[in-house]
Backbone bond lengths (Angstrom), bond angles and torsions (degrees), N, CA, C in turn:
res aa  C-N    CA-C-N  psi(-1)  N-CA   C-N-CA  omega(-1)  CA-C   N-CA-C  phi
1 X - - - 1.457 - - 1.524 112.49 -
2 X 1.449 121.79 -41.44 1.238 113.28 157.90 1.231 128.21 -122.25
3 X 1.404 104.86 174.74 2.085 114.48 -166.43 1.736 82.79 -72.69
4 X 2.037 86.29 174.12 1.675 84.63 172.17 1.245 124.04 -92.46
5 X 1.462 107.77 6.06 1.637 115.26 169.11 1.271 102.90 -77.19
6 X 1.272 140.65 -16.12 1.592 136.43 -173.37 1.182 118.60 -51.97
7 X 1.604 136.41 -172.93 0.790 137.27 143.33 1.605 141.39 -54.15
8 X 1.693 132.01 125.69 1.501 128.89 179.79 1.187 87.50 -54.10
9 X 1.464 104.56 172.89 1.477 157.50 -163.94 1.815 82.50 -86.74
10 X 1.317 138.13 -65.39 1.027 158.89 -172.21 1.529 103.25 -56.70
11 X 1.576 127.07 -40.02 1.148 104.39 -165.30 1.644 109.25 -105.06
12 X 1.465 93.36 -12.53 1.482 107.69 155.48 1.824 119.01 -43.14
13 X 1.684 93.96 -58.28 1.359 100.66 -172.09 1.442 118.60 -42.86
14 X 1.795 102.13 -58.43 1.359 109.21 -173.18 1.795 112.81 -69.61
15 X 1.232 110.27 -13.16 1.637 123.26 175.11 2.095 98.01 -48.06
16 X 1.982 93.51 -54.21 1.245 90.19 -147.70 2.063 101.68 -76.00
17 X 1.242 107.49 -22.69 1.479 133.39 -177.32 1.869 116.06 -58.55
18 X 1.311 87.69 -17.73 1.649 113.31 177.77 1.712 123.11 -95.71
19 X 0.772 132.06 160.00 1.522 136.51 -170.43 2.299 97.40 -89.49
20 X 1.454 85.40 147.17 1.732 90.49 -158.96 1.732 83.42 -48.87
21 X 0.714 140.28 -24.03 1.714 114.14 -164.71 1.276 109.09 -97.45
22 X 1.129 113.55 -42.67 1.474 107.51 168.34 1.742 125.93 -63.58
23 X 1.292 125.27 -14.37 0.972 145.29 172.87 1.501 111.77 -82.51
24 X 0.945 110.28 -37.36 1.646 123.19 -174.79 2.098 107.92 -80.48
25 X 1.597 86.92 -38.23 1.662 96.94 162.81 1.422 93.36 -55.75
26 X 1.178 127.94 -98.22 1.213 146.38 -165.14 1.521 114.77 -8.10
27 X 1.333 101.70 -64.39 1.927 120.49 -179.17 1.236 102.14 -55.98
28 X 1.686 126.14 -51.96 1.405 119.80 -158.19 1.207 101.17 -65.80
29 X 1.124 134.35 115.59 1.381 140.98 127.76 1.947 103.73 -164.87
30 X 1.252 95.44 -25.31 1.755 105.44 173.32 1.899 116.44 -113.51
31 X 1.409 96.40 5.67 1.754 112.25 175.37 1.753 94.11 -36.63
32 X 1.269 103.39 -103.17 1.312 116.55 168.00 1.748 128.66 11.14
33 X 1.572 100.65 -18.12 1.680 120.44 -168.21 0.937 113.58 -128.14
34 X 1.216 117.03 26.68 1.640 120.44 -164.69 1.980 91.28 -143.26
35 X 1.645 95.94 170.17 1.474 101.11 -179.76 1.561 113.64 -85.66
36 X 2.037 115.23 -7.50 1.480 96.76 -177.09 1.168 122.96 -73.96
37 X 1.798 115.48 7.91 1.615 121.79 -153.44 1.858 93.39 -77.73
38 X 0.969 121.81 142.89 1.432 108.27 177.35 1.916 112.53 -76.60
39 X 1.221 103.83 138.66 1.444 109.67 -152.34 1.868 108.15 -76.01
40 X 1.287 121.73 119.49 1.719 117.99 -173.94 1.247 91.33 -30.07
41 X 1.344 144.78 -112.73 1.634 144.70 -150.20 1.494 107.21 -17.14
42 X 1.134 139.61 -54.25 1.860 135.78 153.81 1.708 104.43 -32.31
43 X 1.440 117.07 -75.59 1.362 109.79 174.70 1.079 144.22 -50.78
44 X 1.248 104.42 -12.99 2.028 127.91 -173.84 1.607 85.31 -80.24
45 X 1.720 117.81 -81.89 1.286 123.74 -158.75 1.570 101.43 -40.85
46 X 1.606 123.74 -57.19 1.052 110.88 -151.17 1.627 112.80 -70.36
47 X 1.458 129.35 -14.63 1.032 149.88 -131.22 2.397 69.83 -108.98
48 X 1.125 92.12 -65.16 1.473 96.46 -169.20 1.570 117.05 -64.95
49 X 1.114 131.42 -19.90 1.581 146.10 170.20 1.311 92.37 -94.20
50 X 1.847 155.67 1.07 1.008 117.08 135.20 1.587 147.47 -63.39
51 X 1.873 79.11 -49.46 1.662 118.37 -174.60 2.019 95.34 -20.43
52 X 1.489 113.57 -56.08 1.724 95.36 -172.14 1.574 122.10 -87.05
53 X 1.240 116.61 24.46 1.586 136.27 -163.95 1.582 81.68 -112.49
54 X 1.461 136.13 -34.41 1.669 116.02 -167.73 1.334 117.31 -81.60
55 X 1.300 129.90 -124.85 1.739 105.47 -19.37 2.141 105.44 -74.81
56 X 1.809 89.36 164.58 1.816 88.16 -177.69 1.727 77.29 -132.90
57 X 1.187 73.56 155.20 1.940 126.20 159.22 1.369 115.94 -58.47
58 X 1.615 101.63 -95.29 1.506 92.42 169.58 1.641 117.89 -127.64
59 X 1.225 113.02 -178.30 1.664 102.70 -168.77 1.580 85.38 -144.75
60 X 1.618 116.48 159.57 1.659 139.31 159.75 1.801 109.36 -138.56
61 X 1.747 73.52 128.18 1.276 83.90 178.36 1.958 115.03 -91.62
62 X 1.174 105.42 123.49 1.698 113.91 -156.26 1.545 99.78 -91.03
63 X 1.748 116.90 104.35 0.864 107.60 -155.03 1.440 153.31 103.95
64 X 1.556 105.74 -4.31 1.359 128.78 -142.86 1.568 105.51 -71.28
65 X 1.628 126.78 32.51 1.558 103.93 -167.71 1.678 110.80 7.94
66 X 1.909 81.19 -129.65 1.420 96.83 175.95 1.337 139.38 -77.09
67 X 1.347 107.97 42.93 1.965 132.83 169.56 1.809 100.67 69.87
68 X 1.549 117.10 16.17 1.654 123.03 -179.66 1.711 98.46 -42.41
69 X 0.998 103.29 -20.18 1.752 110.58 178.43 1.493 146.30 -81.11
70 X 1.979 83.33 -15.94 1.552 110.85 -149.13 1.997 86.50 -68.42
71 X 1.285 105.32 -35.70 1.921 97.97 -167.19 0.929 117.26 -67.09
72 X 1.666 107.08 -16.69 1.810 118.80 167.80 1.847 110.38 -43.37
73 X 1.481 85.39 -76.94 1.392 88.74 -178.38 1.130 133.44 -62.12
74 X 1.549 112.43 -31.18 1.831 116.13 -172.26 1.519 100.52 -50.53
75 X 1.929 97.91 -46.26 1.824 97.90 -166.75 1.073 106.02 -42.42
76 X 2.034 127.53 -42.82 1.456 113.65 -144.00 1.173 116.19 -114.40
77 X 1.749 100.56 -27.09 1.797 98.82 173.76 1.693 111.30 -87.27
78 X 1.838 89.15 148.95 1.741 80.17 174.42 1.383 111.76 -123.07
79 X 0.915 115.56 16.03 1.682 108.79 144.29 1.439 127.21 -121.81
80 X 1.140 133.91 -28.16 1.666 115.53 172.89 1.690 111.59 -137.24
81 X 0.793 149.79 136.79 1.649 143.13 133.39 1.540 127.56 -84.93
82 X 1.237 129.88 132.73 1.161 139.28 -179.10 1.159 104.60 -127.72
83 X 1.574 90.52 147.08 1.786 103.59 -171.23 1.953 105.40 -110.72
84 X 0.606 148.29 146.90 1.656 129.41 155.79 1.827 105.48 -163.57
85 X 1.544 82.96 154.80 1.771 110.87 -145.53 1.381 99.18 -159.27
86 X 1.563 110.80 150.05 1.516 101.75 177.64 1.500 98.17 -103.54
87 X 0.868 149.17 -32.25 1.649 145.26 148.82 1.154 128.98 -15.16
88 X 1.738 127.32 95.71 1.761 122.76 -176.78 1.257 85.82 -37.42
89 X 1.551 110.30 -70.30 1.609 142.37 -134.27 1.695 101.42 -46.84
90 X 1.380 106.54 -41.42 1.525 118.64 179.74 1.463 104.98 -50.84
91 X 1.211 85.57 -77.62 2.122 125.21 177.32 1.684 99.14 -28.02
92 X 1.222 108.41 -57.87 1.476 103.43 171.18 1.385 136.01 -26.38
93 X 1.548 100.42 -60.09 1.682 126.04 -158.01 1.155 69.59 -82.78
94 X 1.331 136.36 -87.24 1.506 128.88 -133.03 1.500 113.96 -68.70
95 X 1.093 123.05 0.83 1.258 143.39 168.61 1.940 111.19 -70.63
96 X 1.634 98.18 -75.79 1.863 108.86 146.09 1.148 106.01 -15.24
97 X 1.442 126.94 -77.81 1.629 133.20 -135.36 1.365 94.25 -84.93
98 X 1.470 141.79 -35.86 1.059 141.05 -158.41 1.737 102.40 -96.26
99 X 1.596 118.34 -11.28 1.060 112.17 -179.27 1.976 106.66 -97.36
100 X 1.094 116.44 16.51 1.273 125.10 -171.11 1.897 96.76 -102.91
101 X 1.635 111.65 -36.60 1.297 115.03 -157.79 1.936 103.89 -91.44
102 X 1.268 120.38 -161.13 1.387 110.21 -177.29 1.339 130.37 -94.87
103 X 0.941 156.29 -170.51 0.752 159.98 132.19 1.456 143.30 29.36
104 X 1.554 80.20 -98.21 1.806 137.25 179.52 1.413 106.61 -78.03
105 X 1.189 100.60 131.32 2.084 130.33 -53.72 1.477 110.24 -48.20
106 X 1.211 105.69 -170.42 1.284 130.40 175.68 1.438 112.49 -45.21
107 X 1.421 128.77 143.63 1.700 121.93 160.93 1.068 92.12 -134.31
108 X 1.558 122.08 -179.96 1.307 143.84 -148.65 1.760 110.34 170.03
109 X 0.984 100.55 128.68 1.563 93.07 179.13 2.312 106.57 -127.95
110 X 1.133 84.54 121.00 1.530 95.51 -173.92 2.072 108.13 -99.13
111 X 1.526 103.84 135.06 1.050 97.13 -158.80 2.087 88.20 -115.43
112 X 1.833 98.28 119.16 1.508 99.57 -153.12 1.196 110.11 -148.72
113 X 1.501 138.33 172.49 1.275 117.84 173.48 1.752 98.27 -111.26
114 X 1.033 139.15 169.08 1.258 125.15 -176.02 1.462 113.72 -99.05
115 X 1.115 104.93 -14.34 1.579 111.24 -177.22 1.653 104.87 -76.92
116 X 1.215 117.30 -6.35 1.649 123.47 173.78 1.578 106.76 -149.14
117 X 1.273 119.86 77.37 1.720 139.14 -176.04 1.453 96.91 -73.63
118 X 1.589 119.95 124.95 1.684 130.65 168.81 1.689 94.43 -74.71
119 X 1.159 112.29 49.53 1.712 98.79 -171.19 1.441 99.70 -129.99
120 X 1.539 125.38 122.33 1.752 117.29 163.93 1.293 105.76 -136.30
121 X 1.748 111.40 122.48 1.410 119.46 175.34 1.589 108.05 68.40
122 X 1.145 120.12 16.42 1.180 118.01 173.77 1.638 139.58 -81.11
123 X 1.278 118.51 -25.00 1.071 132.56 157.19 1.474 141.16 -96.40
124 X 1.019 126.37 160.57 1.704 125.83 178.65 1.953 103.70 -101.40
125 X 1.172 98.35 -22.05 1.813 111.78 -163.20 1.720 108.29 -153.33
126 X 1.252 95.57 130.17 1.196 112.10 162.86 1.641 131.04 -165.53
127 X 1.742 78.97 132.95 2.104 86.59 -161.29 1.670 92.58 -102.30
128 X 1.565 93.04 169.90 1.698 115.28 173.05 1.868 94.10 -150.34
129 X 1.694 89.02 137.33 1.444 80.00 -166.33 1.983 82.31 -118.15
130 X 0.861 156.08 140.60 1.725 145.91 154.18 1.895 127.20 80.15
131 X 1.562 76.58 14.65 1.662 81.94 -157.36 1.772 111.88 -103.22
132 X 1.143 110.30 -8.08 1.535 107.21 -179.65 1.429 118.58 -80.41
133 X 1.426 128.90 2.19 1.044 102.27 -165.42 1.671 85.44 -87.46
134 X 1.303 150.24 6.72 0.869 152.44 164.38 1.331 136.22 -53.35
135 X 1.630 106.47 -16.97 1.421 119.93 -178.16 1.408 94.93 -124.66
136 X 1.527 112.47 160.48 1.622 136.32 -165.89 1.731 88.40 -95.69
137 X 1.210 96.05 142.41 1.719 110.65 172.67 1.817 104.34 -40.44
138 X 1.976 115.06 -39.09 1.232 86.17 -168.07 1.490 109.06 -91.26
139 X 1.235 114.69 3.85 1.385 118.08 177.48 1.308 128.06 -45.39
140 X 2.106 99.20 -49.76 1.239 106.09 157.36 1.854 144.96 2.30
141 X 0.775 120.83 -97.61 1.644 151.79 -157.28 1.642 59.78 -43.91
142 X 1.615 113.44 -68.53 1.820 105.51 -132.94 1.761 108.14 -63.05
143 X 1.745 79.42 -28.62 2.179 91.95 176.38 1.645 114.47 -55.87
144 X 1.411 99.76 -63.03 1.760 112.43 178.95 1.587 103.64 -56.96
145 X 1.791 133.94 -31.37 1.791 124.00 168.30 1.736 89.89 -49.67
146 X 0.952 125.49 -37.28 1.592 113.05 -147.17 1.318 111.32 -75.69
147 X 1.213 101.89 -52.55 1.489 131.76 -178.58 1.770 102.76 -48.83
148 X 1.769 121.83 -60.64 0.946 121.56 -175.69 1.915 104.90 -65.64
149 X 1.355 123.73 -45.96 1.365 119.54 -172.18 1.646 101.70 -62.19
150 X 0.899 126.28 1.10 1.931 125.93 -174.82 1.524 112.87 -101.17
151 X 1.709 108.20 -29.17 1.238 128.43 178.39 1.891 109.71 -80.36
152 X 1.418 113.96 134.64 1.375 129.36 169.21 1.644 97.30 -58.88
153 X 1.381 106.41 162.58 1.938 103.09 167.23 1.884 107.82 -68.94
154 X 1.007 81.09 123.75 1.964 88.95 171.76 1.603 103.27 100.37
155 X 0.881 116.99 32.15 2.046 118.49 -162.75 1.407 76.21 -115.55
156 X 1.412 108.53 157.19 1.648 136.20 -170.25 1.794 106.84 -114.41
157 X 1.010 110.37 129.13 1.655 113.66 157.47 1.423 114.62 -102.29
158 X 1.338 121.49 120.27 1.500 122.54 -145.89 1.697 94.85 -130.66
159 X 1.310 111.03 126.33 2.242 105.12 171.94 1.693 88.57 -165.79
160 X 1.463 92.73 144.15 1.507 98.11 -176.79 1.574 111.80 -98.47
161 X 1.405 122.30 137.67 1.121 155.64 -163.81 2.048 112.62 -83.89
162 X 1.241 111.01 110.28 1.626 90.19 -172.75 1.314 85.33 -120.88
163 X 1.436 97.57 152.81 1.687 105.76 -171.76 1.799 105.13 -95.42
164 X 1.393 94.91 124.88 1.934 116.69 -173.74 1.353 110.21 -46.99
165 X 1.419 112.08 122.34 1.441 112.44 171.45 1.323 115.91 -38.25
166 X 1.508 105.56 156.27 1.638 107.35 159.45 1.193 114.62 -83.98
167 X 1.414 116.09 158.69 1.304 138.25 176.88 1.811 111.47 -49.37
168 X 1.244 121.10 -23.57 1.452 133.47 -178.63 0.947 119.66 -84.35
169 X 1.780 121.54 -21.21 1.202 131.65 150.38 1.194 133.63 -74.09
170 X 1.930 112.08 148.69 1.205 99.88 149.31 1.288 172.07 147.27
171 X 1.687 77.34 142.39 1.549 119.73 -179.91 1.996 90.59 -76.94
172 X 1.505 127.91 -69.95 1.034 108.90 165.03 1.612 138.91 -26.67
173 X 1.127 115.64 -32.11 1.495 110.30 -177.35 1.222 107.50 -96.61
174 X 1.411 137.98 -30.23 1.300 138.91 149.02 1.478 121.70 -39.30
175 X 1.303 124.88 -51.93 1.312 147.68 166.77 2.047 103.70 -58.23
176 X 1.127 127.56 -31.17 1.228 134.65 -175.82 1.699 103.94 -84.58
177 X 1.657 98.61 -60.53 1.721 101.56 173.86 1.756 127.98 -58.68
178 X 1.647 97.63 -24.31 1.440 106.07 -178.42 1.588 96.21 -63.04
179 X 1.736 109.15 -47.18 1.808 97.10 -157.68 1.396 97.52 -78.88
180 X 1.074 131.72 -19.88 1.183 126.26 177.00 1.573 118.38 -49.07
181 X 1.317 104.33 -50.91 1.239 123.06 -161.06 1.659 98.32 -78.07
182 X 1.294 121.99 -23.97 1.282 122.16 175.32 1.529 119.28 -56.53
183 X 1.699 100.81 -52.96 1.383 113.31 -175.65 1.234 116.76 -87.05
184 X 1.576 129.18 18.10 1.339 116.88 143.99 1.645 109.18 -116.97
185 X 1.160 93.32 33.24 1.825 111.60 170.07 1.405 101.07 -83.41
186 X 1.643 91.46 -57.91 1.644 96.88 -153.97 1.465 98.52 -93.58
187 X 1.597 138.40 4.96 0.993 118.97 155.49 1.423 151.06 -127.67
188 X 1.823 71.02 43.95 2.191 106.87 150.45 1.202 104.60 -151.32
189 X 1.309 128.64 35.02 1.648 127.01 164.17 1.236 84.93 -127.54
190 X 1.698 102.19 160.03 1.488 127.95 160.46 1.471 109.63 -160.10
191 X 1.242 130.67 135.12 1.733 105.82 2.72 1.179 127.28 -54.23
192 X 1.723 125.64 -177.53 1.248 126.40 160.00 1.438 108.18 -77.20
193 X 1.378 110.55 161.54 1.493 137.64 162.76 1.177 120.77 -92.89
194 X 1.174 156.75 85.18 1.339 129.05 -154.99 1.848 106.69 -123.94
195 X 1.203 94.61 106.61 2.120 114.60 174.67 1.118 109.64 -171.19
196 X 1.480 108.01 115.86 1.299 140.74 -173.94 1.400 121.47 -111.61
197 X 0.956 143.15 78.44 1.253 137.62 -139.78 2.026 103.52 -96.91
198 X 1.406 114.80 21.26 1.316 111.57 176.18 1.504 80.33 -151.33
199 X 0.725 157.37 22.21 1.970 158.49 178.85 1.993 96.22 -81.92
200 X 1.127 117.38 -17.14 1.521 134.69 -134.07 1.556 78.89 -118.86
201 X 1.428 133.10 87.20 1.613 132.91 168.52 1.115 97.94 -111.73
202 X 1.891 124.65 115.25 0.920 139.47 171.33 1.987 117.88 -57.56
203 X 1.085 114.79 -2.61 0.953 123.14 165.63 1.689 125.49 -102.96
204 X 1.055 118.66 -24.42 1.197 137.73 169.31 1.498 109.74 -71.91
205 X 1.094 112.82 -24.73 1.814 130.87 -161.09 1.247 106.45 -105.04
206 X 1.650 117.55 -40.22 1.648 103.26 165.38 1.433 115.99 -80.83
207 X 1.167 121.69 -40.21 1.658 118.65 165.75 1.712 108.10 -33.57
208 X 1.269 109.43 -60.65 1.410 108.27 -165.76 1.713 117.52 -65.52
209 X 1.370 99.88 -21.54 1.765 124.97 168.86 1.471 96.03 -48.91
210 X 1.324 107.84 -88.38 1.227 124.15 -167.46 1.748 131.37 -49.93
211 X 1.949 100.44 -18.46 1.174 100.21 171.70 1.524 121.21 -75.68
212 X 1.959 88.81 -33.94 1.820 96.40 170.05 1.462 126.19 -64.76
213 X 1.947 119.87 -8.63 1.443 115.59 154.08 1.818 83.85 125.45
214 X 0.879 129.17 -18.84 1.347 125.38 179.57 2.075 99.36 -60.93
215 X 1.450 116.81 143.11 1.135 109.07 133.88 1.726 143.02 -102.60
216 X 1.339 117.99 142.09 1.346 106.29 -174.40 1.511 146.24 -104.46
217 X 1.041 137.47 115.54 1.371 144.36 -156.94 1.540 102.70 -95.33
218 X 1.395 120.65 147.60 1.265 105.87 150.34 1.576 112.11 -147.55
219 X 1.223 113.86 124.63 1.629 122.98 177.82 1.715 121.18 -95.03
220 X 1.196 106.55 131.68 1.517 108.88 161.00 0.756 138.13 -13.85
221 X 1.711 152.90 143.47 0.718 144.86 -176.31 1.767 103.01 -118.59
222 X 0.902 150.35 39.90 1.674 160.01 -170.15 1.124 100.10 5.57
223 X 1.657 127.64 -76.72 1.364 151.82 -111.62 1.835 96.94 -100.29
224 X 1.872 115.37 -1.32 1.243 107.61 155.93 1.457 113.65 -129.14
225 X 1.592 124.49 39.74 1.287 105.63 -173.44 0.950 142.22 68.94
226 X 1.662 102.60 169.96 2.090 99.24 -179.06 1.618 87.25 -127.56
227 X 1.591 97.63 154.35 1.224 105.46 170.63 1.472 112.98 -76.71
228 X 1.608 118.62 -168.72 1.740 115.98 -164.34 1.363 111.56 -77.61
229 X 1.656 117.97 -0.15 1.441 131.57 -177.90 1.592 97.97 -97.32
230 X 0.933 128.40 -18.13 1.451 132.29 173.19 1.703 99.63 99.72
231 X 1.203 113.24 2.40 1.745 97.44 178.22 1.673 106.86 -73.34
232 X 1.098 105.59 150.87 1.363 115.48 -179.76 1.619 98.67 -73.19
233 X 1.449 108.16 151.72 1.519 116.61 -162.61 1.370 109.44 -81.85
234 X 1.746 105.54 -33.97 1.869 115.34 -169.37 1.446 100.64 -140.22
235 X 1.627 132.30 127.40 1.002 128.06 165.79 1.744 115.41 -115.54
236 X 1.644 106.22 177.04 1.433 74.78 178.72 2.025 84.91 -128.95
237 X 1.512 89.61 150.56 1.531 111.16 178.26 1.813 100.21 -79.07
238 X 1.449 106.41 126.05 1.512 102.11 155.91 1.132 103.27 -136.19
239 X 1.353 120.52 130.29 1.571 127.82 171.37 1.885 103.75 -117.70
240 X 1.449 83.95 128.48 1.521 88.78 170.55 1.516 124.37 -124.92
241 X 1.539 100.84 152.09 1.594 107.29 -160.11 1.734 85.34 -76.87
242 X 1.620 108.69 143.97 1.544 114.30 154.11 1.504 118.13 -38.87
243 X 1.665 111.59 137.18 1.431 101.21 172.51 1.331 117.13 -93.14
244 X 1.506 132.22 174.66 1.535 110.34 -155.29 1.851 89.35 -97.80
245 X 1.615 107.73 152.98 1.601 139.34 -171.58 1.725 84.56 -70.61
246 X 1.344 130.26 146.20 1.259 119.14 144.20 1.387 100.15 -85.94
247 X 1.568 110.72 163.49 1.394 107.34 163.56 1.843 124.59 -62.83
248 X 0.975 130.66 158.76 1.521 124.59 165.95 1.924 102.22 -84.28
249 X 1.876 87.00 132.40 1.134 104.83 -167.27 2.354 122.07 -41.26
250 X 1.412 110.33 119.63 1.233 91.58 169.43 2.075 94.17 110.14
251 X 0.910 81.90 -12.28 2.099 98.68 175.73 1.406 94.40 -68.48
């Protein structure tokens, strides 16, 4: 699962023994070497199932560890990308990585928690690529207010959707023992840990979209198939904020 530049077994441990931010300090510098990095073929599709949804202005990446996102946006926005994360340690690297690439456009990296974004009306686009299992189902509502108050009227909230193992697999029972193993982490450790990697019900998540005023679409993803039921394997979620009514003339 990982290169041999990755992280020990050991530094994992104390990664998980630590509070998500301090842990996330910790990882960043070998993130990049590990399997949570979201994998280019995820970033390609989504990057390519935007391109006819634009063109945008500017985009934030919600969440952005180590900026795995940043090529998302450079491709599509043409004036700014922003990254933001509550992690220096993250903020760091992706800072590095983004100072290697060009220019064009603008980046910026904001160091934030997402559940309270310094952002209003500011964007046209904004992706999250790996990052929810981080918040509790009720966290929601207050995450998705944020997300929509950061967005201009008509701006998209964009994260790709992978369809949940079956029960016959497993990747499911691994995915079952991991959360398991979380929640009797966090309830005789402290701090909490918080990643849930089935907490994340795509149905629960567009309901809660839609109560915050977003509507939601979701398109195919081609470039991984359908499983033997014919569902497509990866889709991608776009919810978009209403664009604003002008008044009718003489109002």
């Amino acid at each position: 699962m990982f290169s041999p530049e990755g992280p020990t077994l050991r530094e994992l441990a104390v990664q998980a023994l630590s509070s998500v931010e301090r842990g996330y300090d910790l990882l960043a510098p070998k993130f990049d070497r590990t399997p949570f990095r979201t994998p280019d073929p995820v970033l390609e599709a989504v990057a390519k199932a935007l391109g006819p949804l634009g063109p945008y202005e500017d985009g934030l990446d919600l969440c952005c560890g180590t900026g795995a996102g940043l090529d998302v946006l450079t491709g599509l926005c043409r004036r700014s990308v922003t990254g933001v994360d509550f992690s220096a340690g993250m903020l760091d690297v992706a800072r590095e990585r983004a100072a290697a690439g060009s220019g064009e456009p603008s980046v910026a990296w904001v160091r934030a928690d997402a559940r309270a974004l310094p952002f209003t009306a500011a964007f046209d686009l904004v992706v999250s690529f790996g990052a929810f299992g981080h918040f509790l189902p009720a966290e929601l509502p207050g995450l998705f207010q944020q997300v929509h108050n950061s967005l201009r009227p008509g701006g998209q909230f964009v994260f790709p959707v992978l369809a949940p193992p079956r029960p016959t697999s497993l990747a499911y029972w691994a995915l079952l023992g991991f959360d398991a193993a979380m929640r009797v982490r966090n309830s005789v450790w402290r701090p909490p840990f918080v990643m849930y990697y089935r907490a994340f019900r795509l149905g629960h998540v567009t309901r809660e979209l839609k109560r915050t005023g977003f509507t939601v679409e979701l398109r195919d993803l081609p470039e991984f198939g359908r499983r033997d039921d014919g569902a497509p394997r990866a889709r991608l979620l776009v919810a978009r904020r209403a664009a604003e009514v002008s008044p009718p003339p003489g109002a």
